[in-house]
C-alpha positions as CSV (number, residue, x, y, z in Angstrom):
1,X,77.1,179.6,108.5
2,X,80.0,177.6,108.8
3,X,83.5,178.9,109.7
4,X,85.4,177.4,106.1
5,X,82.5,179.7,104.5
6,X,82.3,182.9,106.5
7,X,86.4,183.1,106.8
8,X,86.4,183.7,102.9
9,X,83.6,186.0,102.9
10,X,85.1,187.9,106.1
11,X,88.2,188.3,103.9
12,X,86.6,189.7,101.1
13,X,84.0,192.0,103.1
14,X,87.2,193.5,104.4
15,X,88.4,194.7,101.2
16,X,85.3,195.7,99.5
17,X,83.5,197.6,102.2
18,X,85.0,200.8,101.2
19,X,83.2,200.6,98.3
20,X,80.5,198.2,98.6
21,X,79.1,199.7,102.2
22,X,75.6,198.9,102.0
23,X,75.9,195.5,100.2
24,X,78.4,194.5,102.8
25,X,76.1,195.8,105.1
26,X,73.4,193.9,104.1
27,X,74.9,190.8,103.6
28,X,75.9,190.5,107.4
29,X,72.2,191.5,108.1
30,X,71.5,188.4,106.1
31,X,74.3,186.2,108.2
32,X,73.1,187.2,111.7
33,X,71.3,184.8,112.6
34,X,73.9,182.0,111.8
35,X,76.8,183.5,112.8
36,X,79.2,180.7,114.6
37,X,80.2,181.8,118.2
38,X,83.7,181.4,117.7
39,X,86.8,184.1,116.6
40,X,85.4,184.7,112.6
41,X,82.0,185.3,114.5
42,X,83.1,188.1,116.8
43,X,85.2,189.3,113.9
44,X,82.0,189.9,111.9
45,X,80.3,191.7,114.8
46,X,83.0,194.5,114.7
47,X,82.9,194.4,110.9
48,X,79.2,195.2,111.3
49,X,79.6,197.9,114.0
50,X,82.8,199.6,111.5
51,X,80.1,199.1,108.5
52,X,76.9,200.3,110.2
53,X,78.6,202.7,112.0
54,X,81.9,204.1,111.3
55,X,80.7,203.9,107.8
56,X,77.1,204.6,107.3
57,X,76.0,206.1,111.1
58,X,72.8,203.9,111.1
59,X,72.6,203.1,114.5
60,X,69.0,201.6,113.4
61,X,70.6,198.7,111.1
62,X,73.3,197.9,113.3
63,X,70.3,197.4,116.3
64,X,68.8,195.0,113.4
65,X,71.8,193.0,113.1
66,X,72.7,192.4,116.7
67,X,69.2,191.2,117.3
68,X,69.5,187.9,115.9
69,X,72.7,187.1,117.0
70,X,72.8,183.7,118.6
71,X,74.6,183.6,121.9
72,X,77.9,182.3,122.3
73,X,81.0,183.4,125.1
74,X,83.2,184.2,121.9
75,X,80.4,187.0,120.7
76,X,80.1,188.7,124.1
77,X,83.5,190.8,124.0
78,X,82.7,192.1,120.2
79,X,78.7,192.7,121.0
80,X,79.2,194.5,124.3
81,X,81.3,196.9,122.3
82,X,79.0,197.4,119.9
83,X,75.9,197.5,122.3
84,X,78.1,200.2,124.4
85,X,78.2,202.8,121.5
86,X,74.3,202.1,120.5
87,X,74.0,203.1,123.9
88,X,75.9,206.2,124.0
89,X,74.7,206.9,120.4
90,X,71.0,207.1,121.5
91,X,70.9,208.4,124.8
92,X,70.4,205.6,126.8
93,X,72.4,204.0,130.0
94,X,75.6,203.2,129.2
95,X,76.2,199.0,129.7
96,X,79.2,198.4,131.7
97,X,82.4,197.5,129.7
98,X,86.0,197.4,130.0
99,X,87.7,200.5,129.2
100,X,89.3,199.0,126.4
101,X,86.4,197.9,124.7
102,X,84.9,201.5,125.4
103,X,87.5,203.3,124.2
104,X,87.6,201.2,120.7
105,X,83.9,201.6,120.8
106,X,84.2,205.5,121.2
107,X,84.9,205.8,117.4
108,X,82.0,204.9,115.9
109,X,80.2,207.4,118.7
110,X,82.3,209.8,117.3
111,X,81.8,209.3,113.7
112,X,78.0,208.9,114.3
113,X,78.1,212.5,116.4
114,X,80.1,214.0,113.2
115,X,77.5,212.6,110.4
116,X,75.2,213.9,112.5
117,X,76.5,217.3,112.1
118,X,77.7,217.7,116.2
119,X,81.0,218.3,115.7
120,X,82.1,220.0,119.3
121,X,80.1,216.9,121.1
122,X,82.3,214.6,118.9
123,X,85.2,216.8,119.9
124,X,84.0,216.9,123.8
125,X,83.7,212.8,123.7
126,X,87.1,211.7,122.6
127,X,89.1,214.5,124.4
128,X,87.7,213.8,127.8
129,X,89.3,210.6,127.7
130,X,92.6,211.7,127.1
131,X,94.0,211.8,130.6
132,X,91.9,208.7,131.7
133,X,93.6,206.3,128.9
134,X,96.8,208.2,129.4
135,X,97.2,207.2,133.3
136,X,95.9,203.7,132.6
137,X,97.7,200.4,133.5
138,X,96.7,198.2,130.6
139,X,98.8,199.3,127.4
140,X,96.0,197.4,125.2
141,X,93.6,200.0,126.4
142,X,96.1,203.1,126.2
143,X,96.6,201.7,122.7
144,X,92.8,201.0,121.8
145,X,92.6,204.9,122.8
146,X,95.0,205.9,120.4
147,X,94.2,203.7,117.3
148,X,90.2,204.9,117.9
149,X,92.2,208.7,118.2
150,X,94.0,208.2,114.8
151,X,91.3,206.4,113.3
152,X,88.6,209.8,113.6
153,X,91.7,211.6,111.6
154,X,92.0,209.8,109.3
155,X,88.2,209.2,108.5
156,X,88.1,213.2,108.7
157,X,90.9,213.5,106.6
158,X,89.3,211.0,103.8
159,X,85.8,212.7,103.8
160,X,84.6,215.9,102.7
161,X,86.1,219.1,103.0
162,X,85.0,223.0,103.2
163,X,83.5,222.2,107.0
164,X,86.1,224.7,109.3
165,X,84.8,222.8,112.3
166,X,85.6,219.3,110.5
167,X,88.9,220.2,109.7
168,X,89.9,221.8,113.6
169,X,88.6,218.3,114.5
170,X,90.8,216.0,112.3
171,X,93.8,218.2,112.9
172,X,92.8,217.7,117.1
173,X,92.4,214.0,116.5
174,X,95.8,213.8,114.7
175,X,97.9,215.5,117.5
176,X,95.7,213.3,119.9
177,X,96.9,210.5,118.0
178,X,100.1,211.4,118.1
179,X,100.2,211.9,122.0
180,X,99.0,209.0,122.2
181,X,101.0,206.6,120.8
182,X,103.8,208.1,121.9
183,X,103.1,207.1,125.6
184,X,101.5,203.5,124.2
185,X,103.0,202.6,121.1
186,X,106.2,201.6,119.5
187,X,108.4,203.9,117.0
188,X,106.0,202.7,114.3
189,X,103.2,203.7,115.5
190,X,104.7,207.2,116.3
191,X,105.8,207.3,112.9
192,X,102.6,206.8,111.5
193,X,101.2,209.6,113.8
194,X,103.3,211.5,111.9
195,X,102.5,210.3,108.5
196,X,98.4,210.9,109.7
197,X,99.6,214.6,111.3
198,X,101.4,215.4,107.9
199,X,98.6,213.8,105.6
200,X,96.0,216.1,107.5
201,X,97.9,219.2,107.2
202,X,98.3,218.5,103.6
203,X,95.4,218.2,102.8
204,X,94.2,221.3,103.9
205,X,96.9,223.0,101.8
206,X,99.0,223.8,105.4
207,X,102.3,222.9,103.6
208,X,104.4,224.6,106.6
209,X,102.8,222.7,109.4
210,X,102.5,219.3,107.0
211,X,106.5,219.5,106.2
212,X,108.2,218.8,109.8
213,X,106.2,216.2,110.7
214,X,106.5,214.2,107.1
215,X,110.4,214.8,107.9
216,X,109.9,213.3,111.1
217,X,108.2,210.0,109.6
218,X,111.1,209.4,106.8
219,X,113.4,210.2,109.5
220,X,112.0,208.0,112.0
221,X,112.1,205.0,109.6
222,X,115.6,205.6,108.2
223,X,116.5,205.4,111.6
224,X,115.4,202.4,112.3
225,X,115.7,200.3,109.3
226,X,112.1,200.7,108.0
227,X,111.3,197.5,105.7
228,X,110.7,199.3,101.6
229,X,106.8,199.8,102.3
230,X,107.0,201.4,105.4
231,X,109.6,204.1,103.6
232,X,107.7,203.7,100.6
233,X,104.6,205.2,102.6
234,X,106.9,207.5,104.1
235,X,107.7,209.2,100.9
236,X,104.4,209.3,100.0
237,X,103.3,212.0,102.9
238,X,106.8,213.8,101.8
239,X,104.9,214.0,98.5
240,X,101.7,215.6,99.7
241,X,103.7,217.9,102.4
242,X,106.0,219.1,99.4
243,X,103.2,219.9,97.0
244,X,101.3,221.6,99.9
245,X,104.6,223.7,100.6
246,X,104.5,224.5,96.6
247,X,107.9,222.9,96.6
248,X,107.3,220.9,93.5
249,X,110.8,219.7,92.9
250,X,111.2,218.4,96.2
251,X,108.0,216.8,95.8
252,X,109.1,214.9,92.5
253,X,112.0,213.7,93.9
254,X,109.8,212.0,97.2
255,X,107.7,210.9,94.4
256,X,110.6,209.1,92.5
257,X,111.8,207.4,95.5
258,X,108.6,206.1,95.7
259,X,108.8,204.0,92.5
260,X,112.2,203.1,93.5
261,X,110.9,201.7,96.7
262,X,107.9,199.8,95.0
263,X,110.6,197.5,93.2
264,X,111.8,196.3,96.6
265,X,108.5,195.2,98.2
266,X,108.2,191.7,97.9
267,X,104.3,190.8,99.1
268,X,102.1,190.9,96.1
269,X,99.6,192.0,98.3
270,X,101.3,195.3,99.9
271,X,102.9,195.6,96.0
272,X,99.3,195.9,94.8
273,X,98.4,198.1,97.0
274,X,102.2,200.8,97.0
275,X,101.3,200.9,93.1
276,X,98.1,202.2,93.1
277,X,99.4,204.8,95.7
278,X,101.7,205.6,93.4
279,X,99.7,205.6,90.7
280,X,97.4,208.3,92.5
281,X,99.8,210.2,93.7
Protein backbone atom coordinates (compact mmCIF):
# COMPACT_ATOMS: atom_id res chain seq x y z
CA UNK A 1 0.00 0.00 0.00
CA UNK A 2 1.38 3.17 -1.14
CA UNK A 3 1.79 6.25 1.13
CA UNK A 4 -0.53 8.89 -1.51
CA UNK A 5 -3.19 5.94 -0.72
CA UNK A 6 -2.96 5.00 2.93
CA UNK A 7 -2.47 8.97 3.99
CA UNK A 8 -6.19 9.40 2.79
CA UNK A 9 -7.48 6.37 4.29
CA UNK A 10 -5.44 7.16 7.70
CA UNK A 11 -7.33 10.43 7.68
CA UNK A 12 -10.58 9.14 7.36
CA UNK A 13 -10.05 5.90 9.77
CA UNK A 14 -9.36 8.65 12.26
CA UNK A 15 -12.70 10.19 12.12
CA UNK A 16 -14.83 7.25 11.67
CA UNK A 17 -13.41 4.82 14.17
CA UNK A 18 -15.69 6.03 16.82
CA UNK A 19 -18.35 4.72 15.03
CA UNK A 20 -17.16 2.37 12.56
CA UNK A 21 -14.68 0.21 15.19
CA UNK A 22 -14.83 -3.08 13.75
CA UNK A 23 -14.76 -2.07 9.99
CA UNK A 24 -11.87 0.14 10.77
CA UNK A 25 -10.51 -2.57 12.47
CA UNK A 26 -10.82 -4.85 9.89
CA UNK A 27 -9.70 -2.89 7.23
CA UNK A 28 -6.13 -2.44 8.77
CA UNK A 29 -6.16 -6.32 9.29
CA UNK A 30 -6.58 -6.26 5.55
CA UNK A 31 -3.55 -3.52 5.07
CA UNK A 32 -0.98 -5.33 7.26
CA UNK A 33 0.80 -6.95 5.31
CA UNK A 34 1.59 -3.94 2.96
CA UNK A 35 1.92 -1.35 5.23
CA UNK A 36 4.97 1.09 4.02
CA UNK A 37 7.75 1.42 6.76
CA UNK A 38 7.78 4.96 6.83
CA UNK A 39 5.72 7.81 9.31
CA UNK A 40 1.81 6.87 7.80
CA UNK A 41 2.93 3.17 8.53
CA UNK A 42 3.84 3.55 12.26
CA UNK A 43 0.82 5.90 12.31
CA UNK A 44 -1.37 2.97 11.40
CA UNK A 45 0.22 0.61 14.01
CA UNK A 46 -1.00 2.98 16.87
CA UNK A 47 -4.26 3.44 15.09
CA UNK A 48 -4.61 -0.42 15.26
CA UNK A 49 -3.44 -0.78 18.94
CA UNK A 50 -6.20 2.54 19.92
CA UNK A 51 -8.81 0.42 17.68
CA UNK A 52 -8.08 -3.20 18.80
CA UNK A 53 -7.49 -2.04 22.09
CA UNK A 54 -8.46 1.07 23.62
CA UNK A 55 -11.62 0.43 21.66
CA UNK A 56 -12.62 -3.11 21.31
CA UNK A 57 -10.08 -4.96 24.18
CA UNK A 58 -9.23 -7.76 21.61
CA UNK A 59 -5.87 -8.43 22.43
CA UNK A 60 -6.44 -11.59 19.92
CA UNK A 61 -7.02 -9.28 16.61
CA UNK A 62 -4.49 -6.81 17.48
CA UNK A 63 -1.81 -10.15 17.77
CA UNK A 64 -3.40 -10.84 14.13
CA UNK A 65 -2.46 -7.62 12.77
CA UNK A 66 1.00 -7.21 13.98
CA UNK A 67 1.84 -10.50 12.52
CA UNK A 68 2.14 -9.56 9.12
CA UNK A 69 3.76 -6.50 9.48
CA UNK A 70 6.73 -6.17 7.19
CA UNK A 71 9.80 -4.95 8.93
CA UNK A 72 10.99 -1.54 8.57
CA UNK A 73 13.19 0.93 11.41
CA UNK A 74 10.16 3.47 11.11
CA UNK A 75 7.57 0.55 12.43
CA UNK A 76 9.77 -0.51 15.40
CA UNK A 77 8.91 2.52 17.84
CA UNK A 78 4.95 2.13 17.09
CA UNK A 79 5.12 -1.96 17.29
CA UNK A 80 7.21 -2.21 20.42
CA UNK A 81 4.50 -0.21 21.99
CA UNK A 82 2.00 -2.16 21.02
CA UNK A 83 3.81 -5.52 21.57
CA UNK A 84 4.63 -4.04 25.26
CA UNK A 85 0.89 -3.85 26.25
CA UNK A 86 0.00 -7.43 24.54
CA UNK A 87 2.54 -8.42 26.85
CA UNK A 88 1.37 -7.00 29.99
CA UNK A 89 -2.23 -7.76 28.76
CA UNK A 90 -1.58 -11.56 28.72
CA UNK A 91 0.67 -12.24 31.31
CA UNK A 92 3.70 -12.69 29.61
CA UNK A 93 7.45 -11.03 30.01
CA UNK A 94 7.32 -7.59 29.60
CA UNK A 95 9.75 -6.53 26.23
CA UNK A 96 11.98 -3.78 27.14
CA UNK A 97 10.85 -0.24 25.99
CA UNK A 98 11.41 3.24 26.77
CA UNK A 99 9.45 4.63 29.43
CA UNK A 100 7.75 6.73 27.16
CA UNK A 101 6.48 4.36 24.95
CA UNK A 102 5.39 2.31 28.13
CA UNK A 103 3.64 4.81 29.62
CA UNK A 104 1.54 5.69 26.31
CA UNK A 105 1.20 1.96 26.01
CA UNK A 106 -0.23 1.70 29.66
CA UNK A 107 -3.69 2.93 28.29
CA UNK A 108 -4.76 0.40 26.39
CA UNK A 109 -3.60 -2.14 29.40
CA UNK A 110 -5.77 -0.23 31.35
CA UNK A 111 -8.75 -0.12 29.19
CA UNK A 112 -8.30 -3.81 28.43
CA UNK A 113 -8.13 -4.57 32.49
CA UNK A 114 -11.51 -2.30 32.81
CA UNK A 115 -13.56 -4.27 29.84
CA UNK A 116 -12.45 -7.00 31.42
CA UNK A 117 -14.26 -6.09 34.57
CA UNK A 118 -10.72 -5.61 36.86
CA UNK A 119 -11.25 -2.39 37.81
CA UNK A 120 -8.80 -2.09 41.11
CA UNK A 121 -5.84 -3.81 38.83
CA UNK A 122 -6.55 -1.09 36.26
CA UNK A 123 -6.56 1.35 39.17
CA UNK A 124 -3.21 -0.48 40.78
CA UNK A 125 -1.43 -0.16 37.07
CA UNK A 126 -1.66 3.48 36.26
CA UNK A 127 -1.17 4.82 39.84
CA UNK A 128 2.02 3.03 40.44
CA UNK A 129 3.49 4.99 37.89
CA UNK A 130 2.70 8.18 39.21
CA UNK A 131 5.86 9.05 41.11
CA UNK A 132 8.14 7.24 38.53
CA UNK A 133 6.91 9.63 35.47
CA UNK A 134 6.59 12.44 37.98
CA UNK A 135 10.58 12.43 38.84
CA UNK A 136 11.52 11.69 35.23
CA UNK A 137 13.93 13.74 33.06
CA UNK A 138 12.31 13.56 29.76
CA UNK A 139 9.16 15.85 29.65
CA UNK A 140 7.90 13.78 26.51
CA UNK A 141 7.56 10.81 28.89
CA UNK A 142 6.08 12.95 31.96
CA UNK A 143 3.70 14.11 29.28
CA UNK A 144 2.94 10.61 27.55
CA UNK A 145 2.07 9.71 31.39
CA UNK A 146 -0.35 12.35 31.66
CA UNK A 147 -2.17 12.25 28.23
CA UNK A 148 -2.49 8.08 28.78
CA UNK A 149 -3.82 9.50 32.55
CA UNK A 150 -6.43 11.87 30.96
CA UNK A 151 -7.19 9.69 28.28
CA UNK A 152 -8.61 6.48 30.86
CA UNK A 153 -11.08 9.64 32.16
CA UNK A 154 -12.20 10.51 29.58
CA UNK A 155 -12.91 6.95 28.00
CA UNK A 156 -14.56 6.27 31.53
CA UNK A 157 -16.40 9.30 31.41
CA UNK A 158 -17.82 8.47 27.64
CA UNK A 159 -18.79 4.79 28.55
CA UNK A 160 -21.39 3.40 30.66
CA UNK A 161 -22.50 4.40 33.86
CA UNK A 162 -24.18 2.75 37.16
CA UNK A 163 -20.50 0.88 37.87
CA UNK A 164 -19.50 2.74 41.61
CA UNK A 165 -16.03 1.25 41.03
CA UNK A 166 -15.96 2.77 37.28
CA UNK A 167 -16.82 5.95 38.33
CA UNK A 168 -14.06 6.18 41.67
CA UNK A 169 -11.73 5.28 38.69
CA UNK A 170 -12.50 8.03 36.15
CA UNK A 171 -12.77 10.62 38.88
CA UNK A 172 -8.90 9.04 40.11
CA UNK A 173 -7.73 9.29 36.55
CA UNK A 174 -9.02 12.88 36.15
CA UNK A 175 -7.11 14.26 39.30
CA UNK A 176 -4.15 12.05 38.04
CA UNK A 177 -4.49 13.97 34.93
CA UNK A 178 -4.54 16.96 36.41
CA UNK A 179 -1.36 16.36 38.57
CA UNK A 180 0.02 15.52 35.93
CA UNK A 181 0.07 18.04 33.52
CA UNK A 182 0.54 20.46 35.90
CA UNK A 183 4.27 19.35 36.54
CA UNK A 184 4.50 18.50 32.46
CA UNK A 185 2.33 20.54 30.56
CA UNK A 186 1.59 24.02 29.51
CA UNK A 187 -1.53 26.24 30.86
CA UNK A 188 -3.50 24.43 28.23
CA UNK A 189 -3.10 21.36 29.09
CA UNK A 190 -3.95 22.24 32.73
CA UNK A 191 -6.94 23.82 31.54
CA UNK A 192 -8.17 20.95 29.90
CA UNK A 193 -7.48 18.90 33.15
CA UNK A 194 -9.89 20.98 34.37
CA UNK A 195 -12.40 20.81 31.60
CA UNK A 196 -11.93 16.58 31.90
CA UNK A 197 -12.12 16.96 36.09
CA UNK A 198 -15.38 19.19 35.61
CA UNK A 199 -16.85 16.96 32.75
CA UNK A 200 -16.43 13.83 35.04
CA UNK A 201 -17.98 15.31 37.99
CA UNK A 202 -20.82 16.32 35.87
CA UNK A 203 -21.61 13.69 34.67
CA UNK A 204 -22.18 11.90 37.73
CA UNK A 205 -24.60 14.62 38.81
CA UNK A 206 -21.63 16.03 41.44
CA UNK A 207 -22.63 19.62 40.50
CA UNK A 208 -20.54 21.03 43.64
CA UNK A 209 -17.31 19.37 42.99
CA UNK A 210 -17.85 19.81 38.83
CA UNK A 211 -18.39 23.81 39.42
CA UNK A 212 -14.80 25.06 40.72
CA UNK A 213 -12.93 23.32 38.44
CA UNK A 214 -15.18 24.42 35.13
CA UNK A 215 -14.42 28.10 36.82
CA UNK A 216 -10.98 27.34 36.81
CA UNK A 217 -10.93 26.26 32.92
CA UNK A 218 -12.90 29.64 31.72
CA UNK A 219 -10.73 31.41 33.99
CA UNK A 220 -7.56 29.93 32.92
CA UNK A 221 -8.38 30.75 29.24
CA UNK A 222 -9.57 34.30 29.81
CA UNK A 223 -6.42 34.75 31.32
CA UNK A 224 -4.52 33.98 28.75
CA UNK A 225 -6.19 35.05 25.64
CA UNK A 226 -7.77 31.66 24.73
CA UNK A 227 -8.34 31.54 20.79
CA UNK A 228 -12.87 31.39 20.52
CA UNK A 229 -12.75 27.33 20.43
CA UNK A 230 -10.72 26.95 23.26
CA UNK A 231 -13.39 29.31 25.40
CA UNK A 232 -16.01 28.01 23.32
CA UNK A 233 -15.09 24.39 24.94
CA UNK A 234 -14.74 26.13 28.04
CA UNK A 235 -18.23 27.24 28.27
CA UNK A 236 -19.38 24.04 27.34
CA UNK A 237 -18.08 22.23 30.76
CA UNK A 238 -19.69 25.52 32.55
CA UNK A 239 -22.82 24.16 30.88
CA UNK A 240 -22.75 20.58 32.24
CA UNK A 241 -21.19 21.88 35.80
CA UNK A 242 -24.30 24.42 35.98
CA UNK A 243 -26.96 21.98 35.07
CA UNK A 244 -25.29 19.45 37.52
CA UNK A 245 -25.43 22.20 40.33
CA UNK A 246 -29.32 22.66 39.24
CA UNK A 247 -28.40 26.19 38.43
CA UNK A 248 -30.22 26.30 35.18
CA UNK A 249 -29.96 30.04 34.51
CA UNK A 250 -26.40 30.10 34.92
CA UNK A 251 -26.26 27.19 32.73
CA UNK A 252 -28.24 29.04 29.78
CA UNK A 253 -26.23 31.86 29.88
CA UNK A 254 -22.67 29.42 29.53
CA UNK A 255 -24.80 27.93 26.84
CA UNK A 256 -25.50 31.25 25.00
CA UNK A 257 -21.95 32.23 25.06
CA UNK A 258 -21.40 29.25 23.38
CA UNK A 259 -23.18 30.25 20.19
CA UNK A 260 -21.70 33.47 20.49
CA UNK A 261 -18.34 31.97 20.46
CA UNK A 262 -19.11 29.51 17.44
CA UNK A 263 -19.45 32.76 15.13
CA UNK A 264 -15.81 33.53 15.80
CA UNK A 265 -14.20 30.30 14.98
CA UNK A 266 -12.84 30.47 11.70
CA UNK A 267 -11.62 26.55 10.69
CA UNK A 268 -14.43 24.88 9.05
CA UNK A 269 -13.19 21.91 10.55
CA UNK A 270 -13.20 22.93 14.47
CA UNK A 271 -16.62 25.04 13.28
CA UNK A 272 -18.09 21.66 12.40
CA UNK A 273 -17.27 20.11 15.12
CA UNK A 274 -18.23 23.54 18.19
CA UNK A 275 -21.81 23.20 16.33
CA UNK A 276 -22.64 19.90 16.87
CA UNK A 277 -21.38 20.42 20.55
CA UNK A 278 -23.63 22.88 20.73
CA UNK A 279 -26.20 21.34 19.11
CA UNK A 280 -25.96 18.47 21.88
CA UNK A 281 -25.63 20.35 24.52
Amino acid sequence: MTETTLRPWLDRAWDEHPTATQRIADELIARAATLPADDDGAEAVRLAEHVMLAHLADPATMRRFLAPLPPGEALAASVARASWALAVIDGEPEPDVPDSARWRGLLSVVVVDVARGQIERARRRLLAEEDAAAAHPDNGAQRGYATTANNVAQDLRLGPRGDAARDALMIEAALLARRAWARAGTWMHTERADYQLAMCHAVLGQGEQAVPYADACLARCEAEGAEPSERFFAHECCVHAQRAAGDTAKAAAHRERMAVLLDEVSDPAMKTWCSDTLATT
